[in-house]
C-alpha positions, 0 to 999 in steps of 0.5 A, a space after each residue: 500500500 502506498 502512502 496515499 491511502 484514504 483510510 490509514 493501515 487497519 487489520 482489515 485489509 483497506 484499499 488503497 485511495 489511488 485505487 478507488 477512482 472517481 465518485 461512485 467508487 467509495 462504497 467498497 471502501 465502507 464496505 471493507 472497513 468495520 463499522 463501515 458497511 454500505 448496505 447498497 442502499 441510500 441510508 434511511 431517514 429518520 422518522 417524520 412527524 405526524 401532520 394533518 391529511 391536506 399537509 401530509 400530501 403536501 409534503 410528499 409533494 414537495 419532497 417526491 415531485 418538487 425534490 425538496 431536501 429534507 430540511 426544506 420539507 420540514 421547515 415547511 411542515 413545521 410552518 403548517 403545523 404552527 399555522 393548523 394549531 393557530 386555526 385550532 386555538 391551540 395557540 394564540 387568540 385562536 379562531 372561531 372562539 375554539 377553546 384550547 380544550 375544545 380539541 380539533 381532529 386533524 380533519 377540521 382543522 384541514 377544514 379550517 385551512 381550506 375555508 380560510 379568509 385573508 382575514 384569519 391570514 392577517 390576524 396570524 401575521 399579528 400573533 406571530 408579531 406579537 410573538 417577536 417573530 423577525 421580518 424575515 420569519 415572518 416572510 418565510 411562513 407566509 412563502 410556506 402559506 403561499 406555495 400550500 395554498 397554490 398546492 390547494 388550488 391546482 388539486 382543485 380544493 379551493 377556489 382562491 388564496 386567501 393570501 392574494 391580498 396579504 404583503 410580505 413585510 419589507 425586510 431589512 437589508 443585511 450583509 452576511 456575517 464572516 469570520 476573518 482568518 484568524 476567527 476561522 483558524 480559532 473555531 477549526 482548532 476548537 474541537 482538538 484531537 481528542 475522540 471519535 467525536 472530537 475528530 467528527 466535529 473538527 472534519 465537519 468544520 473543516 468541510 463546511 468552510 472549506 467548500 462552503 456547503 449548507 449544514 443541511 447539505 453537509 448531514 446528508 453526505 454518503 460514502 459515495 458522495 466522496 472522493 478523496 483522491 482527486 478532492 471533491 464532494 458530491 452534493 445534493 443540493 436544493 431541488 435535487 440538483 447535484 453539483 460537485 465541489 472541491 475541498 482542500 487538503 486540510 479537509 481531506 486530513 481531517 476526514 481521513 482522521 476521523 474515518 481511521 477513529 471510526 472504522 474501528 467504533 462498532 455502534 457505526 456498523 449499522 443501518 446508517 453506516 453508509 451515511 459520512 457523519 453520525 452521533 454517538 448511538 451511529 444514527 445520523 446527525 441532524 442540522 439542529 446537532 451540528 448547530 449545537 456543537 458549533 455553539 459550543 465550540 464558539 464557546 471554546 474559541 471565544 467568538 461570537 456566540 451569533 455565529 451560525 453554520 451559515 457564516 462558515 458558508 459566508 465567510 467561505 465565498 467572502 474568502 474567495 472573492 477576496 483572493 480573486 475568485 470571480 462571482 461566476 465560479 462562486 455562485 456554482 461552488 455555493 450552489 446559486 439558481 442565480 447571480 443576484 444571490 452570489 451578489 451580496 458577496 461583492 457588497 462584503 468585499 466591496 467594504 473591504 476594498 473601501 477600508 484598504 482604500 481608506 487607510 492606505 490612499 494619503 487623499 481619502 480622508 480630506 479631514 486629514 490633510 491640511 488644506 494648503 490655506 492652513 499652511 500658507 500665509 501673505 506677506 502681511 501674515 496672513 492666510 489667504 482668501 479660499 472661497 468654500 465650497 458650493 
């Protein structure tokens, strides 16, 4: 074996990276491991919760014919089941006088949604006011409202939206957060060398800023999607539509230590195995855990406990467009539909060519440079006349 292995020596025999080729291939790695098994089939989901009938065929929409990800689908349902519960009175002022205790069946409240009136819609948008709901939030339930409600129409449920006449409240803009390289350096060394876990934790940071891939996107990653040979990621982006996306070589380190510590942990040889980051009980971890590890290790390195999986994203097309990258090339590594969203970026940058700009350039800043009036005098002693300016 030479020295560019995936997996380090085991007693198990382990392949060769330079043999596995490309993306595809890493399934026999799983397999020859212990505690590495691919099963030959995708890694099961975790189990969903219970929703209302018109939700449930909402979702499955979504997921099934949209080709949602997970963690969009269950945004979405979480949305809707805020929404039927405010319907049924279970929280807020509810409607129709409905007492919390009075309790609805999953079929009345479905009623409810379908015989709703722009009336009811607005009444939600002031409890979720009331509750200190951000502008923001606000406007991706009522885009939940919305997609469910044109669902409704196109099966022939209702008639109209009770939406049609609801505004989305006006957002506030604002630039991303990013961590500087110092930040990153700090929040990548945080989880140490210590166990299996620590290891786990330091390659998902590694991974997240190193291709600036979404937390959701980073739990769903298999054994298949990776190759660690030519260094890419296969990922299963939003709509299910696959893109591949480099990694460095500290990523590359980071994952291929984590992968030698987990070969060798019994609770990974199960059902899930075939799925690259799993929790203590070798289940797979979930967008909410990866978000509390990251709080902790935030801790550990004295950042801002602010900071969300996402600013890694940021702070990932920040860096590049700071080294060079143009916009083109940074809207597909972070998976963009569109330019305009890659755009912020160049806002970020574009404050930082001002400070440079600003520090550096000896005519930036008139305040500081003497206007020749102050050093010049007449024969009589006295400063000469400058008319202000206009």
């Amino acid at each position: 074996m030479n020295s560019a292995t995936v997996f380090p020596t085991h007693p198990t025999p382990i392949p060769d990276s330079r043999t596995i080729g490309s993306i595809g291939a890493l399934p026999s790695v799983a397999s020859s491991a212990p505690g590495l098994k691919h099963t030959g089939a995708k890694a099961a989901a975790p189990q969903e919760k219970e929703f209302t009938p018109l939700v449930r065929q909402f979702l499955d929409y979504l997921k099934l014919e949209r080709h949602f990800s997970d963690y969009t689908v269950k945004s979405y349902g979480a949305d809707l089941q805020q929404f039927g519960q405010y319907l049924a009175g279970e929280i807020g002022a509810g409607v129709g006088n409905v007492a919390p205790a009075q309790k609805m069946t999953a079929a009345q409240v479905d009623e409810r949604k379908v015989k709703c009136e722009p009336t009811t819609v607005r009444e939600f948008l002031t409890y979720l006011y009331a509750q200190n709901y951000t502008k923001s939030t606000t406007a991706r339930k009522l885009a939940t409202l919305r997609s469910f409600y044109k669902f409704l129409i196109r099966r022939g449920m209702v008639g109209a939206s009770p939406l049609v006449t609801i505004r989305t409240p006006k957002q506030d803009k604002r630039l991303p957060k990013c961590l500087d390289l110092e930040q990153v350096q700090k929040l990548l060394d945080a989880p140490g060398d210590g166990d299996i876990l620590a290891g786990r934790d330091r390659a998902m940071l590694e991974i997240l800023y190193s291709s600036g891939i979404r937390v959701s996107e980073l739990v769903e990653l298999e054994m298949q999607d990776l190759d660690l040979v030519e260094g890419v990621l296969r990922v299963r982006g939003k709509g299910r539509k696959d893109r591949l996306t480099p990694i460095g070589s500290q990523a590359i380190k980071a994952l291929q230590k984590y992968f030698e510590m987990r070969s060798m942990e019994p609770r990974c040889n199960g059902p899930y195995a075939a799925r690259v980051f799993l929790n203590k009980h070798g289940e797979p971890l979930s967008t909410r855990s990866v978000r509390r590890k990251l709080d902790k290790y935030l801790v550990q390195a004295g950042l801002d406990p602010g900071i969300s999986p996402h600013t890694l994203r940021h702070s990932f097309a920040t860096h590049l467009l700071n080294n060079g990258a143009d916009l083109r090339s940074v809207q597909e590594l972070l998976g963009h539909q569109s330019l305009s969203t890659t755009q912020v970026y160049t806002h970020l940058t574009t404050a930082r060519m001002k400070d440079a700009y600003n520090s550096a350039h000896p005519r930036a800043n008139s305040d500081t440079i003497p206007h020749p009036a102050a050093q010049q005098t007449n024969s009589g002693g006295q400063r000469p006349f400058y008319p202000k300016a206009i």
